[in-house]
PLY file of the C-alpha trace (Angstrom):
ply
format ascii 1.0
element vertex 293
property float x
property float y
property float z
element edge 292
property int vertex1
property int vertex2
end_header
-99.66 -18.01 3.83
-99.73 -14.42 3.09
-99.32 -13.12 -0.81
-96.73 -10.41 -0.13
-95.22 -9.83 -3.18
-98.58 -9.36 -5.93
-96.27 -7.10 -7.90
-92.62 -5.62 -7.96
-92.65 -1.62 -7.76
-94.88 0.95 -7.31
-97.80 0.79 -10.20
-97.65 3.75 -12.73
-101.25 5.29 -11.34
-101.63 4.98 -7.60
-104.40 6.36 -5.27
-103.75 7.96 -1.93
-106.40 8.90 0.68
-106.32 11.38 3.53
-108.24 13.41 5.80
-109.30 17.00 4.94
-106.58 18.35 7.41
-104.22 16.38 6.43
-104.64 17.32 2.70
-105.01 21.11 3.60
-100.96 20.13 4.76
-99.78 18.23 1.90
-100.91 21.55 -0.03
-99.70 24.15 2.08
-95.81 21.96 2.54
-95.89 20.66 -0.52
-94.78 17.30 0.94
-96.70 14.08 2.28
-95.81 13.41 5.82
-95.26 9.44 6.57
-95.69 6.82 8.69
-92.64 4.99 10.34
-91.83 1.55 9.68
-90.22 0.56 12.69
-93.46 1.57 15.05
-95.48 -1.57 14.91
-93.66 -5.31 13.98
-96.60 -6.23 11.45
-95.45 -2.91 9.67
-91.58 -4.94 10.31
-92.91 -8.07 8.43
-93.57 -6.08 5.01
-90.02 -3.83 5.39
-87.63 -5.79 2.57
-84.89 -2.93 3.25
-83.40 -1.85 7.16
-83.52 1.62 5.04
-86.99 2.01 4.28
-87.77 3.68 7.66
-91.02 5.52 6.73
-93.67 4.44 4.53
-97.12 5.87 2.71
-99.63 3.04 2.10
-101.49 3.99 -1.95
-103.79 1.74 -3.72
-103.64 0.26 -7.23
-107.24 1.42 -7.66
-109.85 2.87 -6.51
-111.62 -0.50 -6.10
-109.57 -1.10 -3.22
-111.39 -1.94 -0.10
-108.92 0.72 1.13
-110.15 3.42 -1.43
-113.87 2.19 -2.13
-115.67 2.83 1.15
-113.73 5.69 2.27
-115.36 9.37 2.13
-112.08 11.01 2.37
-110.40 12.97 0.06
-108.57 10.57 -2.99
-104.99 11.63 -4.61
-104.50 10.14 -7.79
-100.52 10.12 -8.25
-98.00 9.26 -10.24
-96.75 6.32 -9.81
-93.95 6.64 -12.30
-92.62 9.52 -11.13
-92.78 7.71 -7.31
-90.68 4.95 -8.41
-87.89 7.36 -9.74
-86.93 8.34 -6.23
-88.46 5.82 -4.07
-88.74 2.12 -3.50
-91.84 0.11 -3.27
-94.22 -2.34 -4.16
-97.97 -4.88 -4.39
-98.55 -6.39 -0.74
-101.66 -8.34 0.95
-101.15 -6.51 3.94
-104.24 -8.35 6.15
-104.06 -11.76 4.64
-106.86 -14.32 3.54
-108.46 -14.36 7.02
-109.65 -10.50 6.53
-110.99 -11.59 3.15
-113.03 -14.68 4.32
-114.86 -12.32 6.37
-115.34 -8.68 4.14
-116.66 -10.94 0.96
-112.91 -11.35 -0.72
-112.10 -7.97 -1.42
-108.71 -6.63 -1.47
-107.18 -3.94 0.14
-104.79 -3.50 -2.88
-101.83 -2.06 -1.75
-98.44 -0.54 -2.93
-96.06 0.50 -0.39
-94.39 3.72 -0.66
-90.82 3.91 1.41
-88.15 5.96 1.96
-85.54 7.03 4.43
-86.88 9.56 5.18
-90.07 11.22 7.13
-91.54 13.06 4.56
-91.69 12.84 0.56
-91.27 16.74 -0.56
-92.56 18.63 -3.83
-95.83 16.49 -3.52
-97.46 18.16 -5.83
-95.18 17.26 -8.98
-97.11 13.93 -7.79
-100.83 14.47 -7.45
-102.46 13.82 -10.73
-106.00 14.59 -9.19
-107.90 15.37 -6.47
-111.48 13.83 -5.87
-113.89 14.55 -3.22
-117.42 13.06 -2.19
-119.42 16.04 -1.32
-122.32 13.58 -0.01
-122.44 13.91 3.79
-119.11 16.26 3.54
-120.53 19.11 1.90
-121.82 20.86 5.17
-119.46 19.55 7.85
-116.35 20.12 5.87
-117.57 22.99 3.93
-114.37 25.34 4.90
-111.86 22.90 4.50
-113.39 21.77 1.18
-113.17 25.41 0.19
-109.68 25.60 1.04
-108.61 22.54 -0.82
-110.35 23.72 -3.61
-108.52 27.03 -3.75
-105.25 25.77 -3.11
-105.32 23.20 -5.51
-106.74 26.00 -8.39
-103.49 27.84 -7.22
-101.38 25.01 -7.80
-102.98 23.67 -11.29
-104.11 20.47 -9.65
-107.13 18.84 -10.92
-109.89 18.48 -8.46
-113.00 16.90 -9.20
-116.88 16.47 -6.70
-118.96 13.70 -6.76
-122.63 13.33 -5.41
-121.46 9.50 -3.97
-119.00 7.71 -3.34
-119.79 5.02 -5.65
-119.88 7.85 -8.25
-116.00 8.39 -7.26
-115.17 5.27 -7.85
-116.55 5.20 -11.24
-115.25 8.54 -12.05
-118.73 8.65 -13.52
-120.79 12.21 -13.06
-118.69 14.64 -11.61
-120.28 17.85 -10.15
-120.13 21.01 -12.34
-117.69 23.10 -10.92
-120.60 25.80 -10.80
-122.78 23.87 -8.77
-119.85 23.05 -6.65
-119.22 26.59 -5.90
-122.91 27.55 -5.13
-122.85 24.51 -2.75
-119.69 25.83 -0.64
-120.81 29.25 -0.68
-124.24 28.31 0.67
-122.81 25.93 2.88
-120.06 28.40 4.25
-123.02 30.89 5.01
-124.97 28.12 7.25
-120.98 27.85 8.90
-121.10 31.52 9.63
-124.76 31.38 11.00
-124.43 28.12 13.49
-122.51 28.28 16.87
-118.76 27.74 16.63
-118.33 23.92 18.09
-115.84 23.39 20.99
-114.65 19.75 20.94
-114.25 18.31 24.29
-111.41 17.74 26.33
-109.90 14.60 25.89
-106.81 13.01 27.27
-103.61 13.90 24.94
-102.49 10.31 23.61
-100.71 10.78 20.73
-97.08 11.26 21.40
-96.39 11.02 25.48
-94.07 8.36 25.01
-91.86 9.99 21.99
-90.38 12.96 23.76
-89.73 10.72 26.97
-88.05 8.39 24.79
-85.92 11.34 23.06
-84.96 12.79 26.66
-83.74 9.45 27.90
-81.27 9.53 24.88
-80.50 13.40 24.45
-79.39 13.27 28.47
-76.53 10.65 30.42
-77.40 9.73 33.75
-74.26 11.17 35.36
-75.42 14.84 33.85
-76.81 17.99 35.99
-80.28 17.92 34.29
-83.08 20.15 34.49
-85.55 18.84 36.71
-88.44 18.40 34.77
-86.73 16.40 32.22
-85.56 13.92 35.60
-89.09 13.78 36.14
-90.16 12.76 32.50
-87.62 10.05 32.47
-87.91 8.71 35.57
-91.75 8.68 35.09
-91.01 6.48 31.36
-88.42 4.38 33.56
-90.61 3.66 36.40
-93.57 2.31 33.49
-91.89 0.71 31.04
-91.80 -3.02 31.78
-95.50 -3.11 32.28
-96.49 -0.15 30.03
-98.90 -1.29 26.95
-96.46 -1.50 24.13
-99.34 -1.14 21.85
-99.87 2.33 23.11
-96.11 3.15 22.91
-96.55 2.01 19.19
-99.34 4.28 18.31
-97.75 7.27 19.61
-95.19 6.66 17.68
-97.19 5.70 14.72
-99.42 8.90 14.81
-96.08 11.11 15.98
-95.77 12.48 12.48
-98.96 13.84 11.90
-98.07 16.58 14.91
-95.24 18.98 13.26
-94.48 19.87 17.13
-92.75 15.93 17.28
-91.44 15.25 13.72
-88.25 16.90 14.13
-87.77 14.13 17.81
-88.70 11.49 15.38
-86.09 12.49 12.96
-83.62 12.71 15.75
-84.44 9.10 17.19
-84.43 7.59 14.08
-81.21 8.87 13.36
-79.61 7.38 16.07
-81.68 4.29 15.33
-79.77 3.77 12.47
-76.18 4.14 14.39
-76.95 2.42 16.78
-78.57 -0.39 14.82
-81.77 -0.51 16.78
-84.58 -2.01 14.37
-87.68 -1.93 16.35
-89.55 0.50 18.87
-89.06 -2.35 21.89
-85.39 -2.08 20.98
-85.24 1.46 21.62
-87.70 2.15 24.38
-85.09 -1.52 26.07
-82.35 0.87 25.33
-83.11 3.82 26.82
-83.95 1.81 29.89
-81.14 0.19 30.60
-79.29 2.86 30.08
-80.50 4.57 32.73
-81.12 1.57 35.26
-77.96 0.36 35.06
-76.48 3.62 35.52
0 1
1 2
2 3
3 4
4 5
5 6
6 7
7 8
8 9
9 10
10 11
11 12
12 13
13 14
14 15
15 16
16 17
17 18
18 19
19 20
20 21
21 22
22 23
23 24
24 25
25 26
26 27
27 28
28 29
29 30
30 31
31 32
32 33
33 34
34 35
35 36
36 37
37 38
38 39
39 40
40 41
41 42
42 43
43 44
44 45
45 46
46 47
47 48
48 49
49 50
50 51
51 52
52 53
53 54
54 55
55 56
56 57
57 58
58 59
59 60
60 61
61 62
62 63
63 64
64 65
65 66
66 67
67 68
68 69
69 70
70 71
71 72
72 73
73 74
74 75
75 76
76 77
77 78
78 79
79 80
80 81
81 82
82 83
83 84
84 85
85 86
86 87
87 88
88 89
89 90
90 91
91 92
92 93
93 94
94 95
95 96
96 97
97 98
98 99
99 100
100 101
101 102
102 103
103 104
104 105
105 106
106 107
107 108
108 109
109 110
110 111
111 112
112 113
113 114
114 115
115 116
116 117
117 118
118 119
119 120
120 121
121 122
122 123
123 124
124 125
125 126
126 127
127 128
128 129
129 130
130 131
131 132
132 133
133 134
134 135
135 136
136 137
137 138
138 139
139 140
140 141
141 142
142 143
143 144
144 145
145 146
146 147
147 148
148 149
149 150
150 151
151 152
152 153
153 154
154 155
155 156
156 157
157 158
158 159
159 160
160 161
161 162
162 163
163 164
164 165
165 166
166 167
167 168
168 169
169 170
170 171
171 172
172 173
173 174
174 175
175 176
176 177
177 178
178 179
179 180
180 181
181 182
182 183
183 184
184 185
185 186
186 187
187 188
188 189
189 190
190 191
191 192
192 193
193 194
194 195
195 196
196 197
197 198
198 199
199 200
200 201
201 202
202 203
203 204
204 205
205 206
206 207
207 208
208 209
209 210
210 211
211 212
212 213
213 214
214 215
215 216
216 217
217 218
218 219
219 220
220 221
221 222
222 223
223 224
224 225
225 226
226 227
227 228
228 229
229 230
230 231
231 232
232 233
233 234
234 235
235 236
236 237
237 238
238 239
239 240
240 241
241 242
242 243
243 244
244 245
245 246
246 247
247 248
248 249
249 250
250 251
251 252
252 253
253 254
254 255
255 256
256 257
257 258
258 259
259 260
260 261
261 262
262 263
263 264
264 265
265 266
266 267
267 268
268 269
269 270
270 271
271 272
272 273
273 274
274 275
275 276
276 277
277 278
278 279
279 280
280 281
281 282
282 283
283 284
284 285
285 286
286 287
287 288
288 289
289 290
290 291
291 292
């Protein structure tokens, strides 16, 4: 049996990690951008309210499995100011099985929810940034830079570590002199090496979220355009055998691409009128509307 409820509300310090991109966001909208509740049914289970619809996962610590081995960028926020506008609370989201295996530790969690996609003025939140320069230093060197900058503009804290394990401590932080040397050396070696050109890859995240929204935004018995016929019919003809899993993760990873949050905020609003709770429910619904048409 899983321990879902370790504590009621969101703790009064909690720690939030993200990828350099994604914090380069957070700092240039001011908001954090979230995850939806209703994509995957494990995310279901832990949802105590049909209006938490979007979620951020924090940590109670840093000595969170969750927080602890990650070289990302860590947020220390405020969890007190979190809880004065937003629900939350303590959950053991993988369960005793993940422990038995990864030598008991936790993951720590406290949920973050809210109606809505997004939490804005995220920076009356962030306490402090850290960052583990370590293996970062070169390959991240601009975005470091950036964060860096913005954050001085903003009066955020920011503090560099040597090590992750240094991080976690909070134990002999970089001087911010050294820091700077190290970008602006590393920045020059940037400007020196060949530009890299990632490869061409399949585009996975998001093909099912804008068929989805097209099957609702149009009626069968309408003159569409016929590229929007084709992008239904294509979701109609797939989705009793298509990999719900997949469907899931589009939808999961929909919000980190601006170009599909405002779809997601359109489908979830008619989520919630037309009481559809889960992401089979509405990819059902769209289908049979159109089948049986």
């Amino acid at each position: 049996m899983r321990v879902t409820d370790l504590f009621e509300g969101i703790s009064d310090i909690v720690f939030h990690r993200t990828v350099f991109t994604n914090l380069i966001g957070i700092l240039k909208t001011d908001q954090f951008e979230l995850r939806p509740a209703f994509a995957k049914p494990i995310e279901q289970e832990y949802t105590k309210k049909k209006t938490d619809l979007y979620f951020m996962s924090t940590a109670r610590t840093k000595n969170s499995k969750y927080i602890s081995d990650s070289g990302t960028p860590v947020l220390t926020l405020d969890g007190r100011k979190l809880k004065q506008n937003y629900s939350g609370y303590g959950m053991d989201y993988y369960g005793p099985s993940w422990r038995e295996i990864d030598r008991g530790q936790y993951e720590q969690e406290d949920r973050v929810f809210s109606q809505k996609p997004n939490i804005p003025r995220a920076r009356n939140y962030i306490l402090m940034i850290e960052i583990v320069m370590g293996y970062n230093a070169g390959r991240q060197a601009d975005n470091i830079f950036k964060i860096y900058s913005m954050a001085k503009k903003s009066s955020i804290p920011i503090k560099f570590y040597d090590s992750k394990e240094d991080r976690n401590l909070g134990k002999n932080p970089l001087s911010e002199k050294a820091v700077r040397a190290e970008l602006k050396r590393n920045l020059a070696n940037l400007e020196k090496s060949r530009p890299y050109t990632p490869g061409k890859r399949p585009m996975h995240v998001g093909n099912a979220v804008p068929a989805i929204f097209l099957g609702l935004r149009f009626d069968p018995d309408q003159n569409i355009p016929a590229d929007v016929k084709q992008r239904i019919d294509n979701f109609l003809r797939k989705w009793p055998t298509m990999d719900k899993e997949n469907v899931r993760a589009d939808f999961h990873n929909a919000v980190s691409d601006e170009k599909y949050r405002n779809l997601m905020t359109q489908i979830v609003a008619f989520m919630k009128k037309n009481n559809l709770r889960t992401l089979d429910d509405l990819g059902e619904f769209v289908y049979q509307k159109w089948i049986d048409a």
